[in-house]
C-alpha positions as semicolon CSV with decimal commas, in nm:
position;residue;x (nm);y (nm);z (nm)
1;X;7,264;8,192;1,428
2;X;7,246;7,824;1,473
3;X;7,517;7,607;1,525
4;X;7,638;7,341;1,305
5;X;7,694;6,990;1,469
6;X;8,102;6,925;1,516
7;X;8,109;6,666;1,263
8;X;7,935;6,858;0,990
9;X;8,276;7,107;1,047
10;X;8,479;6,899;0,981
11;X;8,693;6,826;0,697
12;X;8,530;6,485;0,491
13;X;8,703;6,277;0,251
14;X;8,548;6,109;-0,020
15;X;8,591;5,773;0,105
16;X;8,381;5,963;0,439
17;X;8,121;6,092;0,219
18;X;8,111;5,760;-0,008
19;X;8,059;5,573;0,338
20;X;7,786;5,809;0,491
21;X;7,582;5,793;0,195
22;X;7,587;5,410;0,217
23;X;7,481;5,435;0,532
24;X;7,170;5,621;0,504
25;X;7,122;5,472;0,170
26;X;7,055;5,116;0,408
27;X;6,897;5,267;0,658
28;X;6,614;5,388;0,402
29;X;6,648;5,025;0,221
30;X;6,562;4,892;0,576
31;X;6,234;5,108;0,653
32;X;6,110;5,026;0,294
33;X;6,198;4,675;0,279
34;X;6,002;4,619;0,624
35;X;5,720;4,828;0,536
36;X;5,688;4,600;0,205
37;X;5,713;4,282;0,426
38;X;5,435;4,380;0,623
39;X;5,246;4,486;0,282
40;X;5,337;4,113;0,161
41;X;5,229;3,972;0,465
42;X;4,896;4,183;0,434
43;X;4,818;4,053;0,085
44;X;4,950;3,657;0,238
45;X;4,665;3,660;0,514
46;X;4,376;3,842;0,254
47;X;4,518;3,539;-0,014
48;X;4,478;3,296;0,264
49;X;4,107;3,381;0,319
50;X;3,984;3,397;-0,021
51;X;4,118;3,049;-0,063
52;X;3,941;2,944;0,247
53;X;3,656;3,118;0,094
54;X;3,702;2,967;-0,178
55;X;3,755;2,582;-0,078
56;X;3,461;2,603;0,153
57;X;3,180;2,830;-0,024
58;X;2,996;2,505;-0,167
59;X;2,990;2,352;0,191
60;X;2,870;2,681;0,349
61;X;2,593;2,676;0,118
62;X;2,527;2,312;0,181
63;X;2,520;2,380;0,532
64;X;2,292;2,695;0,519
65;X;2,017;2,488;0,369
66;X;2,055;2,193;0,628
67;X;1,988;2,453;0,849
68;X;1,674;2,565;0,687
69;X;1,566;2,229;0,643
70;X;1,595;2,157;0,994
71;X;1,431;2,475;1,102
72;X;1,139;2,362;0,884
73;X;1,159;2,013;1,070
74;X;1,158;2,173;1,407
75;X;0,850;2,362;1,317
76;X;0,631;2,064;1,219
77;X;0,741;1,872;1,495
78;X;0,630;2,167;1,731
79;X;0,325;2,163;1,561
80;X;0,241;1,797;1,621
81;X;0,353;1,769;1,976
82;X;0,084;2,090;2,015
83;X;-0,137;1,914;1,817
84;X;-0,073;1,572;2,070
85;X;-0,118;1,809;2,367
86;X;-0,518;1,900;2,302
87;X;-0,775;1,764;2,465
88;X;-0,970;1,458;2,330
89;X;-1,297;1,565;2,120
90;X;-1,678;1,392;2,202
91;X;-1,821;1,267;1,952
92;X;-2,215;1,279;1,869
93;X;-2,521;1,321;1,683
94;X;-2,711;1,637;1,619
95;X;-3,109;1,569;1,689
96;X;-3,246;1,913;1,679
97;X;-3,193;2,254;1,650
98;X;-3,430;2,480;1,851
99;X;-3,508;2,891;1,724
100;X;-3,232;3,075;1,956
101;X;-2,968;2,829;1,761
102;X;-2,847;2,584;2,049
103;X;-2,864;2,249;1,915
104;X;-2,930;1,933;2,104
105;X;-2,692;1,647;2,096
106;X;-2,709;1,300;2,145
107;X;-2,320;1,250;2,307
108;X;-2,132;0,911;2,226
109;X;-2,124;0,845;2,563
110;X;-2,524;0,805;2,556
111;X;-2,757;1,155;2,715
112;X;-2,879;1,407;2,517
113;X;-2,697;1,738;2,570
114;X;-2,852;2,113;2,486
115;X;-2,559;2,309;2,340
116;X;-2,406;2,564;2,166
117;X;-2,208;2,607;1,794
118;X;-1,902;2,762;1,720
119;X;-1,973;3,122;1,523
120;X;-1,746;2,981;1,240
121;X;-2,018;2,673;1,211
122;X;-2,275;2,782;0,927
123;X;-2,612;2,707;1,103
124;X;-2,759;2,588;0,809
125;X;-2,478;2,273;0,792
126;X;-2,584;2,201;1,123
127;X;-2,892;1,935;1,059
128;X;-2,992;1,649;1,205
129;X;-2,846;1,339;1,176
130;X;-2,485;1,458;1,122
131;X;-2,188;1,410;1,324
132;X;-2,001;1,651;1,527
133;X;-1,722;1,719;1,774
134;X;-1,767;1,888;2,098
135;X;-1,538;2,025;2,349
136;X;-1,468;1,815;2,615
137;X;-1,527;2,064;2,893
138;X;-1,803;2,287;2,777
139;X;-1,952;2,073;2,517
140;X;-1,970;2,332;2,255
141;X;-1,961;2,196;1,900
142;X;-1,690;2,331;1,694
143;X;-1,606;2,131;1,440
144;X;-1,907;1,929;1,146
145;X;-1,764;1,562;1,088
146;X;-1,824;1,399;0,731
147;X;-2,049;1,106;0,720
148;X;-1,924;0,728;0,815
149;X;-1,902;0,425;0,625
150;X;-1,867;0,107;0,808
151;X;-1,514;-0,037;0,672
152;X;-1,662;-0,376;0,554
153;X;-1,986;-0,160;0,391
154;X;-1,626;0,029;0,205
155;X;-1,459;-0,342;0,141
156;X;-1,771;-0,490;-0,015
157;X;-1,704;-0,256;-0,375
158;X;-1,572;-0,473;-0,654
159;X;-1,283;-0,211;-0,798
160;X;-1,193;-0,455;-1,062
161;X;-1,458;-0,625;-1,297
162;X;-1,473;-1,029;-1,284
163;X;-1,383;-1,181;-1,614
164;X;-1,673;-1,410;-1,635
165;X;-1,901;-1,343;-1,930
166;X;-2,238;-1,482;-1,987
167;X;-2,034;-1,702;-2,244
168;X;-1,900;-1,891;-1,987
169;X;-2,164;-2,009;-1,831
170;X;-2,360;-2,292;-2,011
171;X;-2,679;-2,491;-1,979
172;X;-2,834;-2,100;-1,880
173;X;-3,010;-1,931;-2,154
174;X;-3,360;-1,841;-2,012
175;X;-3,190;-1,772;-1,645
176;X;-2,940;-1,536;-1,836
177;X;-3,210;-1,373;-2,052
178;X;-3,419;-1,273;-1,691
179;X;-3,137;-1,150;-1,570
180;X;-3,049;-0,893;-1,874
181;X;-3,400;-0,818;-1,858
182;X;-3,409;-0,724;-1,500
183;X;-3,054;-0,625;-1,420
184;X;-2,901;-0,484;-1,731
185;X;-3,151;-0,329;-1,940
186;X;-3,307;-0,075;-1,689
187;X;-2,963;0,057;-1,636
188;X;-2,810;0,046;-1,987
189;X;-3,174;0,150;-2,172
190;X;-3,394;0,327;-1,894
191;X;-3,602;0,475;-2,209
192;X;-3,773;0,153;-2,306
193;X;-3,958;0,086;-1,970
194;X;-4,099;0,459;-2,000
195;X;-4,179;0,474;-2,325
196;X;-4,381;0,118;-2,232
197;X;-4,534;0,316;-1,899
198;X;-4,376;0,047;-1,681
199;X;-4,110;0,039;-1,391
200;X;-3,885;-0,204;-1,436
201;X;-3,817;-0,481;-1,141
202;X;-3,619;-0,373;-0,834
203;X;-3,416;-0,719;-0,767
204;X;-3,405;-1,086;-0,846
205;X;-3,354;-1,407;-0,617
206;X;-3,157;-1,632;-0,784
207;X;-3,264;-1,983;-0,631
208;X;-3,109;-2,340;-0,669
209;X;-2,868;-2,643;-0,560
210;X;-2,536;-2,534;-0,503
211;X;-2,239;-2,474;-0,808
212;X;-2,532;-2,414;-1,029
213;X;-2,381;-2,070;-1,130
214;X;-2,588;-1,886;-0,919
215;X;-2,316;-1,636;-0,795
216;X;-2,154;-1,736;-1,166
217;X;-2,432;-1,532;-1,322
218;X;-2,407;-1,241;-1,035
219;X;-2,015;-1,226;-1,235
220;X;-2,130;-1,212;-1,530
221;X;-2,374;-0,921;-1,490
222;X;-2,141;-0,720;-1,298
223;X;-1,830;-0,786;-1,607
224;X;-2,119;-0,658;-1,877
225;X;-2,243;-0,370;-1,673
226;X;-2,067;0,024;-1,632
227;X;-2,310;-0,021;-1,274
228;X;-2,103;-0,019;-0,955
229;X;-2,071;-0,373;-0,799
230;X;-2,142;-0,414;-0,431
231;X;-2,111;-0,791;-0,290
232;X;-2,192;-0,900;0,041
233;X;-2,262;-1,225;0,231
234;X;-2,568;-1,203;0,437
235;X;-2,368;-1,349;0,741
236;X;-2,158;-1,077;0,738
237;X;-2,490;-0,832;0,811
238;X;-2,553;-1,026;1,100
239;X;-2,324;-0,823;1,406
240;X;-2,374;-0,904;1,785
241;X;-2,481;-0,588;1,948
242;X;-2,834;-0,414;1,901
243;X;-2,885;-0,213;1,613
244;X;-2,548;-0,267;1,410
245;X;-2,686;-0,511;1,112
246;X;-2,970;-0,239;1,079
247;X;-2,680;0,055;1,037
248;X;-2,458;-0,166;0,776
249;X;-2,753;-0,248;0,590
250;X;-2,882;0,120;0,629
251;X;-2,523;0,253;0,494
252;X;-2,498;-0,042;0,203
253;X;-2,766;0,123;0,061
254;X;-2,673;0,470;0,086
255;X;-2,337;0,411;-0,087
256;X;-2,530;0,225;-0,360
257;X;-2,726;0,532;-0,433
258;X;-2,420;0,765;-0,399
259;X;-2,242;0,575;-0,625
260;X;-2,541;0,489;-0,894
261;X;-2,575;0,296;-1,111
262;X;-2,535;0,054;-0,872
263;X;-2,583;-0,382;-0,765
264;X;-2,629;-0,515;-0,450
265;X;-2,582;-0,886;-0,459
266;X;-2,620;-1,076;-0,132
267;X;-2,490;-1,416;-0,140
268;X;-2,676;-1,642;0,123
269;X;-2,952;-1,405;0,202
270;X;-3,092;-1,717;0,403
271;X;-2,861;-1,633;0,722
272;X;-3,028;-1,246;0,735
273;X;-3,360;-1,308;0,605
274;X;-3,502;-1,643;0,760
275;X;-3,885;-1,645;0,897
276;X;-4,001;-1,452;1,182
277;X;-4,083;-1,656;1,466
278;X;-4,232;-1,524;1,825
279;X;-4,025;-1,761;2,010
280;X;-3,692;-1,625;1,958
281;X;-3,358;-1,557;2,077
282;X;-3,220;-1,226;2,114
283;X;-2,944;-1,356;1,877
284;X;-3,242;-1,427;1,622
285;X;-3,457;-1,098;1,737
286;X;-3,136;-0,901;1,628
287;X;-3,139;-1,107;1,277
288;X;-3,473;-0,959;1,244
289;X;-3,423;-0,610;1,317
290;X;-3,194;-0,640;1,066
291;X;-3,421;-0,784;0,794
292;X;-3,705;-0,568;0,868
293;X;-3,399;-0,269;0,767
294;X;-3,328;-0,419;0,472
295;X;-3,691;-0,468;0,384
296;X;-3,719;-0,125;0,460
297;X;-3,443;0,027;0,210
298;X;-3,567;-0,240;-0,021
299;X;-3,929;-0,128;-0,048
300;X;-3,954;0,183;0,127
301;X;-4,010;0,566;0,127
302;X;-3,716;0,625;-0,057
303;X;-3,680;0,524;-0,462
304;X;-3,409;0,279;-0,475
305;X;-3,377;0,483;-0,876
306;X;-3,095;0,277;-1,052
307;X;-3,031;0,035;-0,739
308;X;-3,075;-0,286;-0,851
309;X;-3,046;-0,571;-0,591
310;X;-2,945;-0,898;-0,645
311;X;-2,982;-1,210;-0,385
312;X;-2,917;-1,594;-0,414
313;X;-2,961;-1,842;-0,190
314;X;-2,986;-2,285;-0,174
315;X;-3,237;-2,255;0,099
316;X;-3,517;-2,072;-0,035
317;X;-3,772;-2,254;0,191
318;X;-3,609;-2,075;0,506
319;X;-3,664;-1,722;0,359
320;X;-3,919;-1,476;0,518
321;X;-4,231;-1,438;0,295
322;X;-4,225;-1,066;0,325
323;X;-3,941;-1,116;0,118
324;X;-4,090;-1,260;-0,142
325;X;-4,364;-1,067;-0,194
326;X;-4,384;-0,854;-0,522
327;X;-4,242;-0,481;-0,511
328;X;-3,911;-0,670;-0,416
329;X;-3,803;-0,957;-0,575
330;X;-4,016;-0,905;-0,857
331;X;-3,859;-1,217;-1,030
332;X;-3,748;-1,562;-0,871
333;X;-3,556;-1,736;-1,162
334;X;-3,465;-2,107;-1,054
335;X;-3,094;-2,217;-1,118
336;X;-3,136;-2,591;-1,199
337;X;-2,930;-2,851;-1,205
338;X;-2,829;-2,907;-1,602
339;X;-2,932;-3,119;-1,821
340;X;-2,748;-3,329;-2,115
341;X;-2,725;-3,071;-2,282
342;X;-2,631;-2,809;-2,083
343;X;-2,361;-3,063;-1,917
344;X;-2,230;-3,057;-2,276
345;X;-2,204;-2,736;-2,288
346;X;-2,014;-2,668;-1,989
347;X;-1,775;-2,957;-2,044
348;X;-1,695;-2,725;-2,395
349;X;-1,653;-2,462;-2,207
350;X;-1,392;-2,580;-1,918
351;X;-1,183;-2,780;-2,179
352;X;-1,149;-2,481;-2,403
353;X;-0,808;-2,419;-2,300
354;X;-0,714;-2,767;-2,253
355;X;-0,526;-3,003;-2,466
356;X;-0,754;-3,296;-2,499
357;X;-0,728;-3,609;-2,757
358;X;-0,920;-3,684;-3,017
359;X;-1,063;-3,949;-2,885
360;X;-1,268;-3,737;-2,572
361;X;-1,667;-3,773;-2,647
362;X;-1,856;-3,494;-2,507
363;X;-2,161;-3,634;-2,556
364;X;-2,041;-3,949;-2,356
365;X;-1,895;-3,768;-2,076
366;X;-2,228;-3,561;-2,046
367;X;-2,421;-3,918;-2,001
368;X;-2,197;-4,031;-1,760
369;X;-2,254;-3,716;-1,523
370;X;-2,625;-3,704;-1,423
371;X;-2,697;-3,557;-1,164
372;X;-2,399;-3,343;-1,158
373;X;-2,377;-2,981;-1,099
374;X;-2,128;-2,745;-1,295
375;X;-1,891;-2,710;-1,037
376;X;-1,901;-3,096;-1,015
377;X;-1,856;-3,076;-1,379
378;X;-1,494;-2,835;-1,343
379;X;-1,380;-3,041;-1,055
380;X;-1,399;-3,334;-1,303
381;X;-1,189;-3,129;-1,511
382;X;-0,930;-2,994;-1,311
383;X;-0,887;-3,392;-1,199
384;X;-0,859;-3,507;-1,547
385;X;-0,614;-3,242;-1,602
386;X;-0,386;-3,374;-1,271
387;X;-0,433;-3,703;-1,371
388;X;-0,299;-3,653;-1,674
389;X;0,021;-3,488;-1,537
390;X;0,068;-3,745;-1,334
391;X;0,132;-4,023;-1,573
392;X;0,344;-3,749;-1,769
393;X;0,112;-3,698;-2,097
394;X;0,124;-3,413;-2,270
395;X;-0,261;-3,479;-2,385
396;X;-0,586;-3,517;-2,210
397;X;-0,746;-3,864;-2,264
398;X;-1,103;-4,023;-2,241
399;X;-0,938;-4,205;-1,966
400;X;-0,825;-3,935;-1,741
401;X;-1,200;-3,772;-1,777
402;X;-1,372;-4,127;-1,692
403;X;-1,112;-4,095;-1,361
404;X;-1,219;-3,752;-1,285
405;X;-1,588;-3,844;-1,336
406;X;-1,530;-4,171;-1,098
407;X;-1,316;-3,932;-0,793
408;X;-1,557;-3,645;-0,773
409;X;-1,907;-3,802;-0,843
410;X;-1,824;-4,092;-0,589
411;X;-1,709;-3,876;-0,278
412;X;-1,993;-3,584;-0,398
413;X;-2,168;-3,568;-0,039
414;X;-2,490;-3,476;-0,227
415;X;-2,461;-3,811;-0,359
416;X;-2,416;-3,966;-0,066
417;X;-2,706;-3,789;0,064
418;X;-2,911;-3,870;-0,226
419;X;-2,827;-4,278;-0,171
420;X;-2,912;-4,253;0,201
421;X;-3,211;-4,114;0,158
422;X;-3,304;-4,352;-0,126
423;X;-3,217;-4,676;0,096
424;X;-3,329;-4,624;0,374
């Protein structure tokens, strides 16, 4: 039989028993108060993170695709510094390829080399005259490189048409009707030369003094035509080492027929097509190598098909008579100096857009200007136009013209040739 505890014996009042019950009434407050603080403190910290969460969720986000982004970056940059790190490639020029599929290889660098292909390499792309890359060390070709264009050959294209029209050149009816003939109607109506049985010219030399309208009517054909233009200046065929006028003229031609319908014009064909003579330079031998290419693409084994070439020069004199021969320039058309007439017209045409007086007389200002060409005729023009806004008019007078006429006909140095030559 268990004891009871003293205290539990003895006799309690009810102030005793009001007392102990308040005691362990606050002792139990106690454990469940603190047990609720911690709870409160609990749900404190967890509210405390979600608002972190919260507040910095967008900028987590942010920063989780910076990441990525710089991942990415890292990557490429890898990539190009491996890229950096290979070995230089040779570059050459496949010449044959024998039966057990080793091609031989004329290197940059100048021998012939016997190698092999990469298996990825179709034999049947591999032909001669294309250029490849070889490995440095064993010389194998692994990669086919696309043809080259010489950058000026590129540069030479006319993107944009010129805005010159045949109507704006005057004094040139017959030239302008050869040149449709020639030029234009082959390419805009091939089906009237083969219903007639006939191939139409290949080219035309435009010949005359200079600012006749020679390059004027080269304009004017390339505005009215869908063809591709191509302009070059013969000079610029001439290069200084062996064999690099004959490749630009070799690749003018083959972008002409790539891109067909197509014009050559060659302004100044004098400086790349002057006579042949035995004693010669090697700066003039070179001149002729290139010639004797042009000649070549011009009248050779290959149909030029709708290439049409057009050439003018001031010197025709100097020109090679291979040149002239026909199967190339089938037609010379001369490029005169104008007459009365045509000086008329032109004068019309440059004063057009100009506001002249009433009292301006074509007629007289086309007397007054023998002799002159028609750019001698828009320099008179352009003067009479300064003049005029000079003394402050808001008109053109006979007077300003008669000035023009006087400044550019008196300091024309084809005048002053002309009276030289006549007194001495």
């Amino acid at each position: 039989m268990s004891v009871l505890p003293q205290y539990l014996l003895q006799p309690l009042t009810l102030n005793q028993i009001f007392n102990n019950g308040g005691y362990l009434a606050e002792e139990n407050m106690s454990e469940s108060s603190q047990g609720l603080t911690r709870r409160i403190e609990e749900l404190q910290r967890k509210h405390d993170s979600l608002l972190i969460d919260v507040e910095f969720g967008g900028d987590r986000e942010h920063i989780l695709n910076e990441l990525d982004r710089l991942k990415r970056d890292m990557r490429d940059i890898k990539k190009e510094l491996a890229n950096l790190k290979k070995p230089p490639l040779i570059i050459g020029t496949v010449k044959e390829q024998i039966p057990d599929g080793r091609v031989i290889v004329k290197s940059s660098t100048g021998p012939d080399f016997l190698v092999t292909a990469a298996d990825y390499i179709s034999k049947r792309d591999i032909r001669p005259g294309i250029r490849v890359a070889m490995n440095k060390q064993t010389l194998s070709i692994i990669r086919l490189l696309p043809e080259s264009t010489d950058p000026n050959v590129m540069a030479a294209e006319i993107v944009e048409k010129p805005i010159v029209t045949y109507e704006d050149i005057g004094g040139l009816k017959d030239q302008i009707r050869d040149v449709k003939e020639t030029i234009e109607d082959p390419l805009l109506y091939p089906e009237k030369y083969k219903r007639m049985g006939i191939e139409p010219p290949k080219g035309i030399l435009l010949v005359g003094p200079p600012g006749t309208g020679k390059t004027l009517i080269a304009k004017a054909a390339a505005h009215h035509t869908n063809a591709t233009f191509i302009r070059m200046v013969g000079s610029e065929l001439v290069k200084k080492y062996i064999g690099e006028g004959a490749r630009m003229v070799r690749e003018l031609f083959a972008m002409a027929k790539h891109k067909a319908p197509a014009i050559i014009f060659i302004d100044e064909i004098d400086s790349v097509a002057s006579k042949r003579f035995e004693n010669a330079t090697s700066g003039d031998r070179e001149v002729q190598r290139t010639m004797m290419q042009f000649l070549a693409e011009f009248d050779g084994f290959d149909p030029l098909g709708d290439v049409k070439i057009m050439a003018a020069t001031n010197r025709p004199e100097l020109l090679d008579s291979a040149l002239l021969r026909p199967g190339r320039f089938d037609r010379i058309i001369e490029v005169p100096i104008p007459d009365r007439d045509a000086r008329k017209r032109i004068f019309e045409i440059h004063t057009s857009q100009m506001p002249i007086s009433e009292d301006v007389d074509m007629d007289i200002l086309a007397k007054k200007t023998e002799e002159a060409s028609g750019a001698d005729i828009k320099s008179i023009t352009t003067e009479a136009g300064m003049f005029s806004l000079r003394n402050g008019k808001d008109e053109i007078g006979m007077d300003e013209f008669l000035y023009g006429i006087e400044k550019v006909l008196s300091d024309s140095p084809e005048r002053k040739i002309k009276k030289q030559v006549m007194f001495a």
